[in-house]
Phi, psi and omega in degrees: 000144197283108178320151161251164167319111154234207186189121200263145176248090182255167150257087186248129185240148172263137218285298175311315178310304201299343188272308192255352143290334197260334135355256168335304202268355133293001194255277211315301177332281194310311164320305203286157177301297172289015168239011164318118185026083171228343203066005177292151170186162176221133198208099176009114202236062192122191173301288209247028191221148189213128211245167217193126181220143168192176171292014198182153201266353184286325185248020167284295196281035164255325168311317178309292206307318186297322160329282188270016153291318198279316168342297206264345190267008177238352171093357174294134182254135183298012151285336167278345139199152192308088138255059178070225159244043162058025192246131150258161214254154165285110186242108188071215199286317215264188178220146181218125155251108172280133165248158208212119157350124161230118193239124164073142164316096192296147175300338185278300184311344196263359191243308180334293201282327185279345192287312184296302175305313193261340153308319195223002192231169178309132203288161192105343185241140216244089186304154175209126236233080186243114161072254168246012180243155171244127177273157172214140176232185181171157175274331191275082208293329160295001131312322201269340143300004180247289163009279174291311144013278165269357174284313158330308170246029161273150226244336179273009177260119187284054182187166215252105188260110184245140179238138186233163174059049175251149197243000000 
């Protein structure tokens, strides 16, 4: 008799990539003509919050585009942080915007992704919800590749998807 497959469905973001793109884009600040004696600057605020500052709300979000250009030049997916509703708020003479790290699956996306596995995906395969991880099992290891597949291009999940531990 055959064993089954499985696989964990997380949201894991790596803490170091994310430490050295916010580097780069700070070296890339401090540097570039146009954030020359302005106060921009981008920096760690905390654990999981990383705050953007500038004289103006045009060049806070010009720090963001540098920020998740290295984000993406590094495999981060910019689905791994929150920066609210993008607007930056004024504080005193600057303008600040925060962004804030999102690590493990929230119970509405693990209801999301099971919902979708038993809606579209093949039949025999059995999801389980442990904690911020989703297990996905099968007898067919080409079901849990067709799977990942489709969690890869669905469009309605909000968070940074890693599939780990597959057997």
């Amino acid at each position: 008799m055959a064993s089954d497959s499985s696989f964990d469905v997380v949201s894991k973001v790596d803490r170091q990539e994310v430490d050295n793109a916010l580097n780069q884009a700070a070296k890339e600040v401090s540097q570039r003509y146009d954030f020359k004696n302005i106060g921009a600057s981008i920096a760690w605020s905390g654990e999981e919050t990383i705050v953007m500052t500038a004289n103006s709300a045009e060049r806070v979000l010009a720090i963001l585009d540098v920020f998740q250009t290295k984000l993406i030049r590094r495999g981060v997916s910019l689905k791994a942080i929150d920066t609210g509703e993008n607007e930056p708020q004024p504080s005193g003479k600057e303008y600040r915007l925060a962004g804030t790290l999102k690590e493990g699956l929230s119970s509405e996306n693990a209801k999301k992704i099971t919902k979708l596995i038993r809606d579209e995906g093949p039949k025999g395969v059995k999801t389980q919800i442990t904690g911020d991880e989703v297990r996905v099992t099968s007898k067919v290891r080409d079901d849990l590749q067709q799977i990942i597949a489709m969690l890869k291009s669905a469009d309605d999940i909000d968070a940074a998807l890693q599939f780990v531990n597959y057997r």
